[in-house]
DSSP file (Angstrom, degrees, kcal/mol; ACC not computed):
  #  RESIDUE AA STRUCTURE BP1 BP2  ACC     N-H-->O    O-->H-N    N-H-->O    O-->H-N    TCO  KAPPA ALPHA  PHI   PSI    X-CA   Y-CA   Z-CA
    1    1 A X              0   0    0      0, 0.0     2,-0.1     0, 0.0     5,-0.1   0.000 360.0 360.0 360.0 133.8   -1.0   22.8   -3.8
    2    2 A X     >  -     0   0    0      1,-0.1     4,-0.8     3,-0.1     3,-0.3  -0.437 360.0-129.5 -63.2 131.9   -3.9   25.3   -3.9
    3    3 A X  H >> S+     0   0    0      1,-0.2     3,-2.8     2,-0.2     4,-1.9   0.965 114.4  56.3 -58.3 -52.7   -4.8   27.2   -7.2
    4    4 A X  H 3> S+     0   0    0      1,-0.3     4,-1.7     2,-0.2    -1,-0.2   0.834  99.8  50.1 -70.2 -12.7   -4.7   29.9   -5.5
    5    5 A X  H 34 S+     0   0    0     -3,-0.3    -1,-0.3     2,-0.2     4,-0.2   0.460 113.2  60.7 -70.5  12.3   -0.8   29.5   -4.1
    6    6 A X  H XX S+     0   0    0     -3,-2.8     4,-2.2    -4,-0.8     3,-1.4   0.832 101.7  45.6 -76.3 -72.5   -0.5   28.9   -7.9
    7    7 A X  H 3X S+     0   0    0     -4,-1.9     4,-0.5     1,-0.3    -2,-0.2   0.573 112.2  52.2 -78.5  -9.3   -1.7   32.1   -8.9
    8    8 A X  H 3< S+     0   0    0     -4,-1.7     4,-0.3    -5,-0.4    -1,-0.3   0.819 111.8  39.7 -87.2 -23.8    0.3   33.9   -6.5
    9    9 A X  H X>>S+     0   0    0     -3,-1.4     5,-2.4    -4,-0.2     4,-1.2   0.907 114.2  56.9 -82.8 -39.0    3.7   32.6   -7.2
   10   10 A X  H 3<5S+     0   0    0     -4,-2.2     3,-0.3     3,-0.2    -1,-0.2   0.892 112.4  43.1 -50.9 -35.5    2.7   32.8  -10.9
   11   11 A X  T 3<5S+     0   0    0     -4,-0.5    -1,-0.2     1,-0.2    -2,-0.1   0.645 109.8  56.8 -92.0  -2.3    1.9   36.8  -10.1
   12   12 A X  T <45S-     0   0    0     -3,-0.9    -1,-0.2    -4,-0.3    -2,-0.2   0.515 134.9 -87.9 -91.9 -12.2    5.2   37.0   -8.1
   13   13 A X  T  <5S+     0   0    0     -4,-1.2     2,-0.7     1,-0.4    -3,-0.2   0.800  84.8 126.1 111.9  27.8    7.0   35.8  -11.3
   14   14 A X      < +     0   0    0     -5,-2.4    -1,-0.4     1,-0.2    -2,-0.2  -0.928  28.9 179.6-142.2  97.4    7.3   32.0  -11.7
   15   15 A X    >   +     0   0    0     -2,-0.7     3,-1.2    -3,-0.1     4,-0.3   0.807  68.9  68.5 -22.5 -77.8    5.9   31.7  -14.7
   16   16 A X  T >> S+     0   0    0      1,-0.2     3,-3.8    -3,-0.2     4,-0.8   0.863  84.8  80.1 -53.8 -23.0    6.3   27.8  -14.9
   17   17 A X  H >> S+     0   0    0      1,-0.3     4,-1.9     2,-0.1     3,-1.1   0.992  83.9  57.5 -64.7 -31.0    3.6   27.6  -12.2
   18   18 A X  H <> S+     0   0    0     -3,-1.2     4,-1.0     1,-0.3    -1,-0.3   0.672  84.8  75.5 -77.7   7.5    1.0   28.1  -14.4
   19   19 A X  H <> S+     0   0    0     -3,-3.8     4,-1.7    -4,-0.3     5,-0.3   0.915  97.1  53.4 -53.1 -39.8    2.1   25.3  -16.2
   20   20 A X  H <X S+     0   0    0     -3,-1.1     4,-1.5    -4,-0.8    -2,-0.2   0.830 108.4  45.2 -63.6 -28.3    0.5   23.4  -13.2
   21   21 A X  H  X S+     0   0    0     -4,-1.9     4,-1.3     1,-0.2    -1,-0.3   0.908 113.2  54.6 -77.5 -37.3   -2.7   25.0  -13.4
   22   22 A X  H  X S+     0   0    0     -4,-1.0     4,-1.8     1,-0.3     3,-0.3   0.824 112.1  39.9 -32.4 -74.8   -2.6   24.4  -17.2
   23   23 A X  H  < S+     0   0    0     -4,-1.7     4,-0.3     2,-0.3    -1,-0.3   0.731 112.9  57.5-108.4 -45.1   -2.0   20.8  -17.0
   24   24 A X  H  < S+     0   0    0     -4,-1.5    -1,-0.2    -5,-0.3    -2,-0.2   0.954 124.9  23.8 -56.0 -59.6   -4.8   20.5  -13.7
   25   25 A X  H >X S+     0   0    0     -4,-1.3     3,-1.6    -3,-0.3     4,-0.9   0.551  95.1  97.2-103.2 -42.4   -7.8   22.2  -16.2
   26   26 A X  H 3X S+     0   0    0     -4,-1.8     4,-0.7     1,-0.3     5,-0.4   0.640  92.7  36.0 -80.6 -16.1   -6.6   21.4  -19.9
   27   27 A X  H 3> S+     0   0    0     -4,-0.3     4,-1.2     1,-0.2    -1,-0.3   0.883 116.1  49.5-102.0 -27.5   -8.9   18.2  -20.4
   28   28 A X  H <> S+     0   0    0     -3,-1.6     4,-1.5     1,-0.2    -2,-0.3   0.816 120.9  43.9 -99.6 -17.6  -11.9   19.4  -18.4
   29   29 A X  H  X S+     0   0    0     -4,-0.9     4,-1.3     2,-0.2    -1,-0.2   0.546 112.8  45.9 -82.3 -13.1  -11.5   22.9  -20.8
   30   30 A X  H  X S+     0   0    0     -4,-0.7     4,-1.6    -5,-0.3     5,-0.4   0.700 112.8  50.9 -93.8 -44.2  -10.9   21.5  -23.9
   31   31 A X  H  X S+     0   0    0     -4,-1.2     4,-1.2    -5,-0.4    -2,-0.2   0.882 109.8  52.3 -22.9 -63.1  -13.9   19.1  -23.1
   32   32 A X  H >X S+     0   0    0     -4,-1.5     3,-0.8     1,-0.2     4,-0.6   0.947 110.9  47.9 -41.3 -80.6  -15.8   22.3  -22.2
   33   33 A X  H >X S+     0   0    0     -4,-1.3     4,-1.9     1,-0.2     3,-0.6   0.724 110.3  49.0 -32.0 -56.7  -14.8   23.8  -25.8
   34   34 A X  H 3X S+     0   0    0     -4,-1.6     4,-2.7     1,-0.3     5,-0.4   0.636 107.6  60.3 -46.0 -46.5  -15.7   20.6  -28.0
   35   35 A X  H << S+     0   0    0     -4,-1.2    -1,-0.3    -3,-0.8     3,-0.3   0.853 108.5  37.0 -18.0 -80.7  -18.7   20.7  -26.2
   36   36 A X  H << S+     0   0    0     -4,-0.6    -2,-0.2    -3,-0.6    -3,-0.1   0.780 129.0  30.2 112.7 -87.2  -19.5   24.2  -27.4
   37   37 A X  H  < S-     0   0    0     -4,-1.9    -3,-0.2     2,-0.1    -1,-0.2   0.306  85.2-137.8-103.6   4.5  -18.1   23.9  -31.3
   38   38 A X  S  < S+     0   0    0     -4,-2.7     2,-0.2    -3,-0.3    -3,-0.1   0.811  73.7 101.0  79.7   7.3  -18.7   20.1  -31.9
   39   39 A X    >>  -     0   0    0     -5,-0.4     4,-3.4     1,-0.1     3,-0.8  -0.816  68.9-141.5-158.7 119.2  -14.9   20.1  -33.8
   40   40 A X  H 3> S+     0   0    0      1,-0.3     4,-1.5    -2,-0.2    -1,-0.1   0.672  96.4  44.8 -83.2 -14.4  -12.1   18.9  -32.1
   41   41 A X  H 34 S+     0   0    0      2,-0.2    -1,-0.3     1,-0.1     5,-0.1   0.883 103.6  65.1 -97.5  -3.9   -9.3   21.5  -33.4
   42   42 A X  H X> S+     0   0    0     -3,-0.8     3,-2.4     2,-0.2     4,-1.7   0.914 111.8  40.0 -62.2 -44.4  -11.7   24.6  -32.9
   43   43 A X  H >X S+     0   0    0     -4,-3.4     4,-4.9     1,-0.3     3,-2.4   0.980  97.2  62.2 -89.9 -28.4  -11.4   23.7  -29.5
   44   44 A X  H 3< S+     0   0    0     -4,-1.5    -1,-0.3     1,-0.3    -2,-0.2   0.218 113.0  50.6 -51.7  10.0   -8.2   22.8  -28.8
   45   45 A X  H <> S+     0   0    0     -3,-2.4     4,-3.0    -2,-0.6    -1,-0.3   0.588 107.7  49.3-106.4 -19.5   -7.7   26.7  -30.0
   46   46 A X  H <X S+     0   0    0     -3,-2.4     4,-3.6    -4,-1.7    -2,-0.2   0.929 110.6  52.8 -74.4 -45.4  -10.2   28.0  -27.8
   47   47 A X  H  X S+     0   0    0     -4,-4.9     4,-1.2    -5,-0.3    -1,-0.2   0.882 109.3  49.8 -69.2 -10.2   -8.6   26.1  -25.0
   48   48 A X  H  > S+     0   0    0     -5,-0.3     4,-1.9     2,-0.2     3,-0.4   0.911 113.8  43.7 -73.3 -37.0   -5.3   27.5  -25.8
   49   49 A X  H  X S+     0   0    0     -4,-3.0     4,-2.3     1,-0.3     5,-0.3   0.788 104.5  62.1 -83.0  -8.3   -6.5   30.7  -25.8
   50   50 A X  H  X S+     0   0    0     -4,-3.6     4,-1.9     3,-0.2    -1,-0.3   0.910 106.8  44.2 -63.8 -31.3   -8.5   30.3  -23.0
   51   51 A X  H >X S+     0   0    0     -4,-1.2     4,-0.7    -3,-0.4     3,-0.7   0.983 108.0  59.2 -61.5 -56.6   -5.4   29.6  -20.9
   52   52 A X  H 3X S+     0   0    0     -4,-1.9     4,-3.0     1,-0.3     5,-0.4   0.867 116.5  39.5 -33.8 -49.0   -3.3   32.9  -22.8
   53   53 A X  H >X S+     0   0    0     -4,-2.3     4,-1.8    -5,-0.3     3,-1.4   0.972 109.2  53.8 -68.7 -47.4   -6.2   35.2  -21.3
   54   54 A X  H X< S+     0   0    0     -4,-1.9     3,-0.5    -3,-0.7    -1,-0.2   0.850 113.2  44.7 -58.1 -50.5   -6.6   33.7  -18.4
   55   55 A X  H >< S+     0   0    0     -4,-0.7     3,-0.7     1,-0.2    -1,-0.3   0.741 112.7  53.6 -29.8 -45.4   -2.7   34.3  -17.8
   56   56 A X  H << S+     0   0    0     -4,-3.0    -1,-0.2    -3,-1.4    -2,-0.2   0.664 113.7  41.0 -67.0 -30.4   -3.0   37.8  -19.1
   57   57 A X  T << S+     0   0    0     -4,-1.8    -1,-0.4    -3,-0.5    -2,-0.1  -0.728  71.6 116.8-147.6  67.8   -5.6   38.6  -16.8
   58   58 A X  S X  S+     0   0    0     -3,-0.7     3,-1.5    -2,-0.2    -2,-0.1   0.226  78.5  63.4 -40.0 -37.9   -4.3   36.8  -13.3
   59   59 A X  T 3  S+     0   0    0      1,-0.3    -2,-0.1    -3,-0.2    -3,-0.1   0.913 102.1  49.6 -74.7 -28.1   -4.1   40.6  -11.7
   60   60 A X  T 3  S+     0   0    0     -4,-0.1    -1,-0.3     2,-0.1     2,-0.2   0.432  83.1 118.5 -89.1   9.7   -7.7   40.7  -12.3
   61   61 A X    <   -     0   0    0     -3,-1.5     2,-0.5    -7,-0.1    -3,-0.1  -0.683  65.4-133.6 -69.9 126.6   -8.5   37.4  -10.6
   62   62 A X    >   -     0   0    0     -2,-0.2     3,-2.1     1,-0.1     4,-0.1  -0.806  16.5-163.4 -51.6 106.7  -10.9   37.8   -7.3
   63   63 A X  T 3  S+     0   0    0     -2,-0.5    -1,-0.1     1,-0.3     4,-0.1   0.522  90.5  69.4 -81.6  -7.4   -8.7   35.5   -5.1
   64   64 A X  T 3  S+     0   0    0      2,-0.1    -1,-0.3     0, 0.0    -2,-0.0   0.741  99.7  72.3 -78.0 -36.3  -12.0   35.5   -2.9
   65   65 A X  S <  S-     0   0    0     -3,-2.1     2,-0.6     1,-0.1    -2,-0.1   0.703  93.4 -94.0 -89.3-131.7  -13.5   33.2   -6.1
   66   66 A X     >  -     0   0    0     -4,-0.1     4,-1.2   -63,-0.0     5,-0.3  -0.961  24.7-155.2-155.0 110.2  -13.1   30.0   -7.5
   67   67 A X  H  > S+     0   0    0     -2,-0.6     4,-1.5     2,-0.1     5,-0.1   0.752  94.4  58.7 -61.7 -17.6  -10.6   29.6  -10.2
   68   68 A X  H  > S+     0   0    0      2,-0.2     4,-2.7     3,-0.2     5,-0.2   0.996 109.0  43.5 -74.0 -64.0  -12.0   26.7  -11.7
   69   69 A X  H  >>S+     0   0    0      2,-0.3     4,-0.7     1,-0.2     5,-0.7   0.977 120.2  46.3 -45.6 -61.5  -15.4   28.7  -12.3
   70   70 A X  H >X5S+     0   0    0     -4,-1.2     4,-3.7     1,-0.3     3,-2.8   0.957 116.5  45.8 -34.2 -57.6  -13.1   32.0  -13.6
   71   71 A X  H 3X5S+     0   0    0     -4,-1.5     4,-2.4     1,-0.3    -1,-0.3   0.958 109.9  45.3 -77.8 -35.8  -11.4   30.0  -15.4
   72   72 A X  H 3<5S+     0   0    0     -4,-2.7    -1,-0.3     1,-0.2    -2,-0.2   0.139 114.9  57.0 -76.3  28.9  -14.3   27.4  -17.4
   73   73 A X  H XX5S+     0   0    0     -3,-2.8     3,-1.5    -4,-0.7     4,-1.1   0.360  97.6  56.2-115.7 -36.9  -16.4   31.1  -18.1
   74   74 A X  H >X<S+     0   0    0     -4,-3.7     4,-3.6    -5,-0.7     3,-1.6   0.962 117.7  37.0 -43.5 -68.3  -13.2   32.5  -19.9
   75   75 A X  H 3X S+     0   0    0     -4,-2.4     4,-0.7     1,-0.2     5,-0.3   0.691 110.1  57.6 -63.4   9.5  -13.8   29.1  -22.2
   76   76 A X  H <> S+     0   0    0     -3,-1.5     4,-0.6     3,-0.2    -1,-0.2   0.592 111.8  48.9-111.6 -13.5  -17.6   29.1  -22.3
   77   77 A X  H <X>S+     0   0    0     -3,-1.6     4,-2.5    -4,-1.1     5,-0.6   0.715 113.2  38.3 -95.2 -33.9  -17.1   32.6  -23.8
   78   78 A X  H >X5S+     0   0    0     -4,-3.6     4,-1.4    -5,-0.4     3,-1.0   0.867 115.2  57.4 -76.4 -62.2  -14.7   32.1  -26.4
   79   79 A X  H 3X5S+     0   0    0     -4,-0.7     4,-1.0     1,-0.3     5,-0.2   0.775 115.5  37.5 -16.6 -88.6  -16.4   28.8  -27.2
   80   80 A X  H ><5S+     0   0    0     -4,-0.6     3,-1.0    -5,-0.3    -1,-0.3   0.763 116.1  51.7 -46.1 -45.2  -19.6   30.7  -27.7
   81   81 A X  H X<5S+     0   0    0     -4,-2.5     3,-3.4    -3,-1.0     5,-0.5   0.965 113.7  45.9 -71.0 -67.7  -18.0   33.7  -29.3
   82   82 A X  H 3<<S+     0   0    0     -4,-1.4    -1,-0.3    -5,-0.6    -2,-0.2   0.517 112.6  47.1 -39.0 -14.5  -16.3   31.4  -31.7
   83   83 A X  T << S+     0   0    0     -3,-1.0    -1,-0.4    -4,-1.0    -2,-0.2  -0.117 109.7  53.8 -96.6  13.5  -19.4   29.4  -32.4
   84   84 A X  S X> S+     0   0    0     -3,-3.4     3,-3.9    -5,-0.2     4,-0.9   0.546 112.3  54.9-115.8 -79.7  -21.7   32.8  -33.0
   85   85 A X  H 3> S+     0   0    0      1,-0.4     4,-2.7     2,-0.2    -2,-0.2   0.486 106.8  41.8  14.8 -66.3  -18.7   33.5  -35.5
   86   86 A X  H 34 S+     0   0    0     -5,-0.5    -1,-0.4     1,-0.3    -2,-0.1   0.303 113.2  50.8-100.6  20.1  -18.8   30.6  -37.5
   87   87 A X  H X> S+     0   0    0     -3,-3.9     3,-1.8     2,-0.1     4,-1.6   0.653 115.4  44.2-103.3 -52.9  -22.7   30.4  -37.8
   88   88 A X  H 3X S+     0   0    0     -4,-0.9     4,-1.8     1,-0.2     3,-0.5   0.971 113.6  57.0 -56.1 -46.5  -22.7   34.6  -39.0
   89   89 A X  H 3< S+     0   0    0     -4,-2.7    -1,-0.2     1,-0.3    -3,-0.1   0.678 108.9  44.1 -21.8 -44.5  -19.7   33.1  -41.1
   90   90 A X  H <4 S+     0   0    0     -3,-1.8    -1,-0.3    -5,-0.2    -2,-0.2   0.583 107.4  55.1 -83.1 -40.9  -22.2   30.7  -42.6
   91   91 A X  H  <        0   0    0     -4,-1.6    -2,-0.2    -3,-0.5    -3,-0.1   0.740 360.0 360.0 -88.4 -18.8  -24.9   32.8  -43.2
   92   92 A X     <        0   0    0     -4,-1.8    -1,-0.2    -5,-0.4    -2,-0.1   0.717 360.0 360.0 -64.5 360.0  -22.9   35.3  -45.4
């Protein structure tokens, strides 16, 4: 199945489909994260919250785009906000 017939039954109201997308993405976004912050539960929160937004904000997916791309720049931004964090964090 195509992400995007994912992300349409997921915007129609089936929840549980975005388990699938979840489960397709979670290693190559937590990867992404670990990458990023170098500590393996800092990312395993950034990849949870990458999914939550990415869920939250499905109506704003271009269906024209690439979900994979959408969805590993949601995690390359929290990574990175969460790493600017803990270095200003550091400097105080």
């Amino acid at each position: 199945m195509q992400d995007k017939e994912i992300i349409l039954r997921c915007l129609k109201g089936e929840i549980e489909a975005f388990e699938i997308l979840v489960k397709k993405y979670e290693k190559n976004v937590l990867c992404l994260a670990w990458n990023i912050l170098g500590n393996k539960e800092e990312a395993e929160d950034v990849a949870q919250e990458t999914f939550i937004q990415a869920y939250l904000s499905l109506n704003k997916f271009d269906m024209k785009r690439s979900f994979k791309n959408w969805l590993y720049s949601i995690a390359y931004r929290r990574g990175s906000d969460r790493k600017r964090k803990e270095k200003v964090f550091l400097n105080t």
